[in-house]
C-alpha positions as CSV (number, residue, x, y, z in Angstrom):
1,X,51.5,-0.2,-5.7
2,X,48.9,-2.1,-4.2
3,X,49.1,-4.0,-0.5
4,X,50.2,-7.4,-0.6
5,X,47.8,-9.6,1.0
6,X,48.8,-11.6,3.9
7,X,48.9,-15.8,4.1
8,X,46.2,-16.8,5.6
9,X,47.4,-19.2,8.6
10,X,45.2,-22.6,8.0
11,X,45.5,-25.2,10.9
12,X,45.9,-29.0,9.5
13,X,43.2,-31.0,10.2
14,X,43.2,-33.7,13.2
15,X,45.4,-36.7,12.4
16,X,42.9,-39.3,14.2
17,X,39.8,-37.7,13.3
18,X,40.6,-35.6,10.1
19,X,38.3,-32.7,11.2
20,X,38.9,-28.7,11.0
21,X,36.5,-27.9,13.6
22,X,38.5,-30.5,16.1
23,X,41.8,-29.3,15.4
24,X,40.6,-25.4,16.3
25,X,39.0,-26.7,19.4
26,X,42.6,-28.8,20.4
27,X,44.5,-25.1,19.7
28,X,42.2,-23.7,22.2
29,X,42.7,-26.4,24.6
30,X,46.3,-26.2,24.3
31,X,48.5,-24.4,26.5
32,X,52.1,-23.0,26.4
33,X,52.7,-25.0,23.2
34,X,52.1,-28.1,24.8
35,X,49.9,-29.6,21.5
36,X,49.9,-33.4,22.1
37,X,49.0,-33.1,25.8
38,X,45.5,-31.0,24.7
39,X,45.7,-34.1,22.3
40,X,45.6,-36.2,25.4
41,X,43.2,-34.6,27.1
42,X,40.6,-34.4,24.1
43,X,41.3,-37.9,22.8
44,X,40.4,-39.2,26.4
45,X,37.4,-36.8,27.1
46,X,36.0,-38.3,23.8
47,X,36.8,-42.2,25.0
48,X,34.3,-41.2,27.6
49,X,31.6,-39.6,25.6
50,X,31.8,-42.8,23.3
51,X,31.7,-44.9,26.3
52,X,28.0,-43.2,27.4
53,X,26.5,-41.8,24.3
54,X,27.2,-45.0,22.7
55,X,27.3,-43.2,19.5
56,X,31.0,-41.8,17.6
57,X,32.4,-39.3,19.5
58,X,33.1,-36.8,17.1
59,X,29.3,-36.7,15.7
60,X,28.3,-35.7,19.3
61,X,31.2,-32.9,19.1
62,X,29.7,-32.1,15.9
63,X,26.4,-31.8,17.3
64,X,27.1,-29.7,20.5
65,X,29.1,-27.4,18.0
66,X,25.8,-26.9,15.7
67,X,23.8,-26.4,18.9
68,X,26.4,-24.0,20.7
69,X,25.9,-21.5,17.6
70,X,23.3,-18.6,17.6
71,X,20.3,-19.2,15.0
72,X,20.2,-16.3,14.1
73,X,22.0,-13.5,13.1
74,X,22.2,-9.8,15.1
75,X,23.6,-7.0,13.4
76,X,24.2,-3.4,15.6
77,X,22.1,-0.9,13.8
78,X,23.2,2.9,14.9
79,X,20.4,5.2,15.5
80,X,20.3,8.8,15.8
């Protein structure tokens, strides 16, 4: 009998923005359950990067996201 494979738990995208990426960065904001005020919090730290980057907000999340991630990739090699 083989192992039955577990559901994988796939958080709905954000309902203003429609991103993935924004609604995993709202579940790490989020504390004790409280979902809509991380909501809050996000929505109005974006208002503010709109208001000085002058550009959307969610392509500057999207591009501190790309430049947060390594380049490359480092594998632990054993030796010995």
């Amino acid at each position: 009998m083989r192992k039955k494979v577990p559901n994988r738990n796939i958080p709905t995208p954000d309902p203003k923005y429609n991103s993935f990426k924004l609604a995993k960065f709202i579940n790490t904001v989020m504390w004790d359950g409280k979902k809509e005020t991380a909501r809050a919090i996000v929505y109005g730290a974006f208002e503010r990067v709109e208001a000085k980057a002058e550009k959307p907000a969610i392509e500057v999340f999207e591009e501190a996201m790309n430049n947060m991630m390594p380049v490359l990739e480092v594998k632990a090699r054993r030796i010995g």
